[in-house]
C-alpha positions in Angstrom: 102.0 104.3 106.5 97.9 103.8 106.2 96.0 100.7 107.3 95.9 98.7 103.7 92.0 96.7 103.7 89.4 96.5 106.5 86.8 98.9 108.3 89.8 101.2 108.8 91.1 101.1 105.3 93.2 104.0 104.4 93.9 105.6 108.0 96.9 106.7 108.4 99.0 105.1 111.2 102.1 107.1 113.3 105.6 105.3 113.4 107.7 106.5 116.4 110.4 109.2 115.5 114.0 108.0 115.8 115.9 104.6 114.2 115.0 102.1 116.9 111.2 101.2 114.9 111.4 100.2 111.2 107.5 99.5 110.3 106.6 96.9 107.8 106.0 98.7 104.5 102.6 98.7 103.6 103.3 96.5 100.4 105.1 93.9 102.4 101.6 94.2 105.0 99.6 93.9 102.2 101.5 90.7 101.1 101.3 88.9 103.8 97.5 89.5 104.5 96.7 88.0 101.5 99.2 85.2 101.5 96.9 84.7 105.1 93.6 85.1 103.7 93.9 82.6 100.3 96.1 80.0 101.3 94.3 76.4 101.6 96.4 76.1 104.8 95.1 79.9 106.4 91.8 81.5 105.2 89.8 84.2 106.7 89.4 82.2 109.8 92.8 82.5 110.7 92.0 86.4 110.9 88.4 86.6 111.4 87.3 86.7 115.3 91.2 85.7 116.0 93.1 86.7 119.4 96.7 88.0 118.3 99.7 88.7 119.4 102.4 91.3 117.7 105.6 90.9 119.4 108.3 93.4 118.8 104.8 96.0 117.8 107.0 99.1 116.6 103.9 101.1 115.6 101.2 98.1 116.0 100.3 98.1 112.3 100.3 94.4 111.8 98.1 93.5 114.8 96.0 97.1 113.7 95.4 96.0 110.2 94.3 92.5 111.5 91.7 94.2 113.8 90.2 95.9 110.7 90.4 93.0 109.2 87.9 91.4 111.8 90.4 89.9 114.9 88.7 90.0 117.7 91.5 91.2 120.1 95.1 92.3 119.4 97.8 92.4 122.1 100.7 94.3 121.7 104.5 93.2 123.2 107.1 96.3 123.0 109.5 97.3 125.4 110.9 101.4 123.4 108.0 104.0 125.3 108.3 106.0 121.9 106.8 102.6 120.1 104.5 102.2 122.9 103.2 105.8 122.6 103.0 105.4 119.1 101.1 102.1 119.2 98.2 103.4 121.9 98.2 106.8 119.3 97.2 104.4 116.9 95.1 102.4 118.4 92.9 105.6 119.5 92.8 106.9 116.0 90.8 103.8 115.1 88.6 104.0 118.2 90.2 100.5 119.3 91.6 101.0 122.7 88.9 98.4 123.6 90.4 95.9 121.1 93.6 96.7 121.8 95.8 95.6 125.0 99.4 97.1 125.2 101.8 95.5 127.0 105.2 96.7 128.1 107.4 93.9 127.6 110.2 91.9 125.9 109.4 89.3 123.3 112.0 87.4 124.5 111.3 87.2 128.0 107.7 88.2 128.4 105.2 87.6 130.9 102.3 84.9 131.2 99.8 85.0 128.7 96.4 85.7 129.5 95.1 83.2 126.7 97.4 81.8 123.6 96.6 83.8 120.2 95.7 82.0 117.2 97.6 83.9 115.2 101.1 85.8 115.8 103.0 88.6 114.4 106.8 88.7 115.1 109.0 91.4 113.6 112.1 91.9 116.1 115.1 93.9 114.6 117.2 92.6 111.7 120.1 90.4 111.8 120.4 89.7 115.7 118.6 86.0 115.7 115.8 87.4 117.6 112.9 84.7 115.6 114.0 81.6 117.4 114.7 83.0 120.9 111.0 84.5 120.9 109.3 81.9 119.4 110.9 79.3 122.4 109.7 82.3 125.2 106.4 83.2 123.5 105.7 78.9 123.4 106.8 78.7 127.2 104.8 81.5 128.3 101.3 80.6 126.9 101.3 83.0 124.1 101.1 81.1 121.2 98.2 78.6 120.6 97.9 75.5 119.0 97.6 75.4 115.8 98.8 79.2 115.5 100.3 80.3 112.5 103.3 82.6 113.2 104.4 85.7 110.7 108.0 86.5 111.7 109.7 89.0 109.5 113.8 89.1 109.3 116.6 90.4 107.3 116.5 89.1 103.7 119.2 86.9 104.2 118.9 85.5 107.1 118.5 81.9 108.2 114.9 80.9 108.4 116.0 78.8 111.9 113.0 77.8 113.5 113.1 76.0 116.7 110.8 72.4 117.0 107.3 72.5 117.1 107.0 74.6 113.9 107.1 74.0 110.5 107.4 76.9 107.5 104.5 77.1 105.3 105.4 80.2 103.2 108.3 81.5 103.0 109.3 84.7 100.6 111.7 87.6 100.2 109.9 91.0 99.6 112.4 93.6 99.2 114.5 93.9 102.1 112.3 91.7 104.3 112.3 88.0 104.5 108.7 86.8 105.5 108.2 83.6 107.0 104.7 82.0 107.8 105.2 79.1 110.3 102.2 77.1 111.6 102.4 75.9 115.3 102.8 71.8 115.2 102.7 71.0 118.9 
């Protein structure tokens, strides 16, 4: 796993040992940062100088490839300490700890944001209908901004539920991974 585009293009990032992480691939990464970058609805300014969240971090590598990318700040949710070691291992390999605030904590019951992000990474484990429930706790606790737009990544065939307040605007299957891009309309 490698950081795909940015100022740390090509670094390679650590996933935690065990089955309890399963890290985007770096083609399905790739995807959806360009899917981000050249949609009308998106563009760089949905990256560029952006506060995110990724919720449910696993190694960090969506919310590390938008920092080299040009986010601002990335905050990373994740209750496993192996993902949580892995994540702040990461974060120092790209000299980023500064960037970077790690957070252990439960998607779906997290604490009170600090500030909403602007945009939002959300890649909970497969096939337990984690994507609603965190998108309703996220909302309530300040985490996700108006206007956001939210990547959520599920099983392939899963139901794309979303609950009100957002609305798909891409939605695509890459390999095993359903990918859905939902914009915050509250």
């Amino acid at each position: 796993m490698r950081v795909i585009a940015g100022a740390w293009r090509g670094r390679r990032l650590v996933a935690p040992a065990g089955e309890g992480t399963r890290p985007t691939a770096d083609r399905a990464r790739q995807t959806v940062f360009d899917v981000l970058w050249h949609a009308p609805w998106a563009g760089r300014q949905v990256i560029e100088g952006a506060r995110v969240l990724d919720a449910f971090a696993g190694s960090g590598a969506m919310g590390i490839e938008a920092l080299s990318r040009g986010a601002a700040e990335a905050t990373f949710l994740e209750k496993d300490p192996a993902a949580l070691a892995a994540i702040r291992s990461n974060l120092r390999a790209c000299r980023a700890e500064a960037r970077g605030r790690v957070v252990r904590a439960d998607a779906t019951a997290p604490p009170p944001a600090p500030a909403p992000s602007g945009l939002v990474f959300l890649d909970p484990p497969y096939g337990k209908g984690l994507v609603p429930a965190a998108l309703v706790a996220l909302s309530a606790a300040g985490w996700i901004g108006r206007d956001a737009v939210v990547v959520a990544e599920m099983g392939a065939q899963e139901d794309p539920a979303r609950p009100a307040g957002f609305a798909i605007a891409d939605d695509r299957v890459i390999g095993a991974a359903r990918v859905l891009v939902l914009r915050c309309d509250r």
